[in-house]
C-alpha positions as CSV (number, residue, x, y, z in Angstrom):
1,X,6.4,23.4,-3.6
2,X,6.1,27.1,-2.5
3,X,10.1,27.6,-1.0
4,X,12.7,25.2,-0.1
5,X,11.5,22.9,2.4
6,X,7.9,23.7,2.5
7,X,5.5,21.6,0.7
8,X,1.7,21.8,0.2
9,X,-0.9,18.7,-1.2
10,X,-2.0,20.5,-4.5
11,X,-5.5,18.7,-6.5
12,X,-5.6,18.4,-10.3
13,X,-8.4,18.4,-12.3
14,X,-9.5,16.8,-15.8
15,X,-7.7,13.4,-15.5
16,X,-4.4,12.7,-17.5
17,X,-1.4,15.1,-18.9
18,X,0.1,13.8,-22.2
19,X,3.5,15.1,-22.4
20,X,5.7,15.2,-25.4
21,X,9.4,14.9,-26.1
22,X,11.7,12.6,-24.9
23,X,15.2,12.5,-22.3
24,X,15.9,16.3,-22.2
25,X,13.8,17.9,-24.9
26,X,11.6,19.9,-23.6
27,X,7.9,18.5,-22.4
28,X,4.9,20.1,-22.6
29,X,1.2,18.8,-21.5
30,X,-1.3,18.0,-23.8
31,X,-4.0,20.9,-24.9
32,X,-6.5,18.4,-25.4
33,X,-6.5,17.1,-21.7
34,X,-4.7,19.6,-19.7
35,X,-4.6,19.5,-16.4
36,X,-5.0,22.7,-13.7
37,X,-4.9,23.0,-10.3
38,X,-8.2,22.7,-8.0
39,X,-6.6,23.7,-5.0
40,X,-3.6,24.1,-3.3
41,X,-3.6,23.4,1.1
42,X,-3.2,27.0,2.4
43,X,-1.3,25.4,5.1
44,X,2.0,24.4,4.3
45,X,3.3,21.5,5.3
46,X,6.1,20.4,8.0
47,X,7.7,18.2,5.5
48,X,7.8,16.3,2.1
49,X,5.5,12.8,1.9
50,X,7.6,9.7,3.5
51,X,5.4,8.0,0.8
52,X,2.2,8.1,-1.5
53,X,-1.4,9.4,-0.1
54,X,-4.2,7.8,0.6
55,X,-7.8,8.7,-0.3
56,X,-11.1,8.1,1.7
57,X,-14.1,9.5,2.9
58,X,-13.7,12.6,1.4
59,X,-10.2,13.2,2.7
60,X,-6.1,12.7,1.7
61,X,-4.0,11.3,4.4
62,X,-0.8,12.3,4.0
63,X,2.2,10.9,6.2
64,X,5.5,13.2,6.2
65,X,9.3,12.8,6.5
66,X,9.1,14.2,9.9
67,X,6.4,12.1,11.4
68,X,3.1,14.2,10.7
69,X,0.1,12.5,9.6
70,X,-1.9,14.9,8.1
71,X,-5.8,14.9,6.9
72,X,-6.5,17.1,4.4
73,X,-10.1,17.3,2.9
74,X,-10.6,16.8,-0.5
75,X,-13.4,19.5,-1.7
76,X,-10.8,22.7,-0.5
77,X,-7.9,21.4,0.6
78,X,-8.3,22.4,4.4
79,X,-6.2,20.6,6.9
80,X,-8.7,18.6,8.7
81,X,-6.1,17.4,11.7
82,X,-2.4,16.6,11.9
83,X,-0.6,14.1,14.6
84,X,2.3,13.7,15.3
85,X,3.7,10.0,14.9
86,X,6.7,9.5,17.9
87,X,8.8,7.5,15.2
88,X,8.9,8.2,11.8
89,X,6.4,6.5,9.8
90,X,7.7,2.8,7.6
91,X,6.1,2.0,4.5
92,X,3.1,3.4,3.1
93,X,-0.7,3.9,4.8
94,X,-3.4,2.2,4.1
95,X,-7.1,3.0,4.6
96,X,-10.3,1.4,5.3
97,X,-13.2,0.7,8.3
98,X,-13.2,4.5,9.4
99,X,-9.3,3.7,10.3
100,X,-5.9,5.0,8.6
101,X,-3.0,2.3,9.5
102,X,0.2,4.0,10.5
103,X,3.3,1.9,10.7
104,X,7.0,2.7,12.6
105,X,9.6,0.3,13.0
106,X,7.8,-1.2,16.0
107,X,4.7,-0.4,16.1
108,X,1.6,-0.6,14.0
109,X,-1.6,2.0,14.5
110,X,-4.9,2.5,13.5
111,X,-6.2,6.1,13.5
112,X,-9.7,7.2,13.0
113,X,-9.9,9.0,10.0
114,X,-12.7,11.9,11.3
115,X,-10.0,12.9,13.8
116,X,-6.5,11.5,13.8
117,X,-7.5,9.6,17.6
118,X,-5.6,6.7,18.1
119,X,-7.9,3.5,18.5
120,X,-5.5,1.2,18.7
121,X,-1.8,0.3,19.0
122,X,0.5,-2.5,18.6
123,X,3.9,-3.6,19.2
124,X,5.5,-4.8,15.8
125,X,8.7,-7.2,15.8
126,X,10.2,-5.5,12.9
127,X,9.6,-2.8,10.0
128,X,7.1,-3.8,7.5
129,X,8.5,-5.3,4.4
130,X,5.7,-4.6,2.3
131,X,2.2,-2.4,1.9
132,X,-0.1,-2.7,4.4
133,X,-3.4,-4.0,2.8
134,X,-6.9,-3.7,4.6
135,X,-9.8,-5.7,2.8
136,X,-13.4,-6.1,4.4
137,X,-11.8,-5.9,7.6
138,X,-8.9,-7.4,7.5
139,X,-5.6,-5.9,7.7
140,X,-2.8,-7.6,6.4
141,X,1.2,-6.8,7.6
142,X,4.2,-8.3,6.0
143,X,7.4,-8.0,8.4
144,X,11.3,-8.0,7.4
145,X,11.7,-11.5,9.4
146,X,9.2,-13.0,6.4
147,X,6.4,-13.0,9.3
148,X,2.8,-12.3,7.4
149,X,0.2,-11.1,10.2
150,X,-3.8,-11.1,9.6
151,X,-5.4,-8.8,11.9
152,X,-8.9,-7.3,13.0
153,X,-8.7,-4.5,11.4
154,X,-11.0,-2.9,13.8
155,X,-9.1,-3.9,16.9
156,X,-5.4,-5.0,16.0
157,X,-6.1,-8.5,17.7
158,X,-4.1,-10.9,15.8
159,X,-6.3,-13.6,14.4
160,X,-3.4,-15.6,13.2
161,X,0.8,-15.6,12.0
162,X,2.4,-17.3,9.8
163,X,6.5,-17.8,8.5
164,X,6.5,-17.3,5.0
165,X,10.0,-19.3,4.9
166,X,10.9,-16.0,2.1
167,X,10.6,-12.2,2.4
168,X,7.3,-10.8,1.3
169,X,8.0,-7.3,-1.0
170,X,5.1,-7.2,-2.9
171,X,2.0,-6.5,-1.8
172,X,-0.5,-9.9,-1.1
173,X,-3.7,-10.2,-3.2
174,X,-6.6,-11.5,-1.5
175,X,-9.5,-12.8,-3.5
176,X,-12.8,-14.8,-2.2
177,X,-11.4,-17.1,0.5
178,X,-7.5,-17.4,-0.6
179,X,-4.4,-14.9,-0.4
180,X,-1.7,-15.3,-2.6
181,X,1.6,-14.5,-1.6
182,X,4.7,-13.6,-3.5
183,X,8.3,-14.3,-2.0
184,X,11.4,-13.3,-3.1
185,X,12.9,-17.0,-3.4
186,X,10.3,-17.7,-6.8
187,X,8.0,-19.0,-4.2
188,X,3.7,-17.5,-4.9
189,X,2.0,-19.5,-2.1
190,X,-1.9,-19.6,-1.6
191,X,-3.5,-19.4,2.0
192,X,-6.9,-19.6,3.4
193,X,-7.9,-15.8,4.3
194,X,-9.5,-17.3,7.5
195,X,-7.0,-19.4,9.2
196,X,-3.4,-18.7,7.4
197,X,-3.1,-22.5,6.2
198,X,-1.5,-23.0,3.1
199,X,-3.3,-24.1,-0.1
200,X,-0.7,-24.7,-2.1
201,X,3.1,-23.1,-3.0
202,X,4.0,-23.4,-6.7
203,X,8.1,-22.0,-7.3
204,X,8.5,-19.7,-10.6
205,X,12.0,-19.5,-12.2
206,X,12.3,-15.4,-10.8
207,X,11.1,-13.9,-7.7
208,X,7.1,-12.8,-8.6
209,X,5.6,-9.6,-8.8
210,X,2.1,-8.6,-7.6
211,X,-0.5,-11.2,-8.3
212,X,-3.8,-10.9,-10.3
213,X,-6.3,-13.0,-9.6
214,X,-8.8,-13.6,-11.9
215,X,-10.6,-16.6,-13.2
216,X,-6.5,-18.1,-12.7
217,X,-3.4,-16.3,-11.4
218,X,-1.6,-13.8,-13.6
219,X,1.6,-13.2,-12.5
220,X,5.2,-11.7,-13.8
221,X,8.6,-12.5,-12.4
222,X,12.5,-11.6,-13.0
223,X,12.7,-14.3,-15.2
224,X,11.5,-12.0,-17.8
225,X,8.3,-14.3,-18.0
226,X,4.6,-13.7,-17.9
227,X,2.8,-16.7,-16.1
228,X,-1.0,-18.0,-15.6
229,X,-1.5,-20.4,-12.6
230,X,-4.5,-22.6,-11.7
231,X,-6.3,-20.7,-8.7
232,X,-6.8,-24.8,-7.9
233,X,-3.6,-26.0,-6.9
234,X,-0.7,-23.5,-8.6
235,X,0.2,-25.3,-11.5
236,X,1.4,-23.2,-14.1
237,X,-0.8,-23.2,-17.8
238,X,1.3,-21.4,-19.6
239,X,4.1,-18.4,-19.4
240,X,5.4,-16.4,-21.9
241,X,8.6,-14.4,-22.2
């Protein structure tokens, strides 16, 4: 930060900061891996990030408090090109296929990345409820009305829609053929990447965090338990408190 109210995107070098001291003692980083600053954007920005960056190609994408979407490359921390967003942007980007994916509340974007140009816009039924997540190009969008929506990733065409019957807050894993879906109800549900059918649902005793999928699912939940589910059909192998 170089004022109040301005903001800048600042690169740092040389990987992690150990700090020491606890609560209000003082901290200090580590000498053995300190960190320093690469480069700081000699523009300043409008506005403080509405939520994390995202990182391809060579360049940050930053979306502010005020609408902006902002590219800044990597190697000197240029401003590449800012947009303005009409609404402010919902949730948090996501990147992938030459496209950045822009939510509001009622609309969903995708914006090349070399330029900011919109390719293609949406209408949304309501705010996402969840991170956007682009895979091999897919892009995935959980709503607040427990809607999930696969879509072309290149295009926005929906390819298909399904009611979860729970609201989706953590962010879907997608693995081979299957997704896996955590609700807030204790509900993890498995459906075919291709066509939205469900696999298989399996109920835990809390609602489920983010799912790892492995050689079986690895999952926690607030039931203060740690659970492994058969990628087969959701029954649960073990779980440990």
């Amino acid at each position: 930060m170089t004022g109040p109210g301005r903001y800048g995107v600042v690169a740092l070098v040389a990987g992690v900061a150990l700090l020491w001291g606890v609560g209000a003692r003082a901290q200090a980083p580590s000498m053995l891996l300190p960190m320093e600053p690469l480069w700081t954007t000699p523009t300043v920005l409008s506005a403080a990030p509405a939520a994390p960056p995202v990182y391809d190609a060579g360049h940050i994408f930053v979306a502010l408090r005020d609408g902006h979407v902002t590219a800044v490359n990597v190697a000197d921390g240029d401003v590449v090109w800012e947009v303005v967003h009409p609404d402010p942007v919902v949730g948090e980007l996501a990147v992938g296929g030459a496209l950045l994916y822009v939510a509001s509340r009622d609309e969903l974007q995708g914006l090349e990345t070399a330029t900011g140009q919109t390719r293609w816009s949406i209408p949304i039924e309501a705010p996402l409820s969840a991170p956007l997540v682009w895979n091999n190009g897919w892009l995935i969008a959980a709503l607040d009305t427990q809607i999930l929506l696969a879509l072309r990733a290149e295009t926005g065409e929906t390819i298909w829609r399904r009611s979860m019957g729970g609201g989706i807050h953590v962010t879907p894993s997608l693995a081979g053929k299957r997704m896996y879906v955590s609700l807030d109800n204790g509900g993890v549900v498995a459906l075919s990447h291709m066509t939205g059918a469900v696999v298989w649902e399996q109920r835990l005793d809390g609602a489920p965090n983010q799912i790892l999928p492995l050689d079986d699912l690895f999952v926690g939940a607030t039931d203060n338990h740690f659970y492994r589910l058969s990628r087969l059909d959701g029954s649960i192998r073990w779980k440990w408190r």
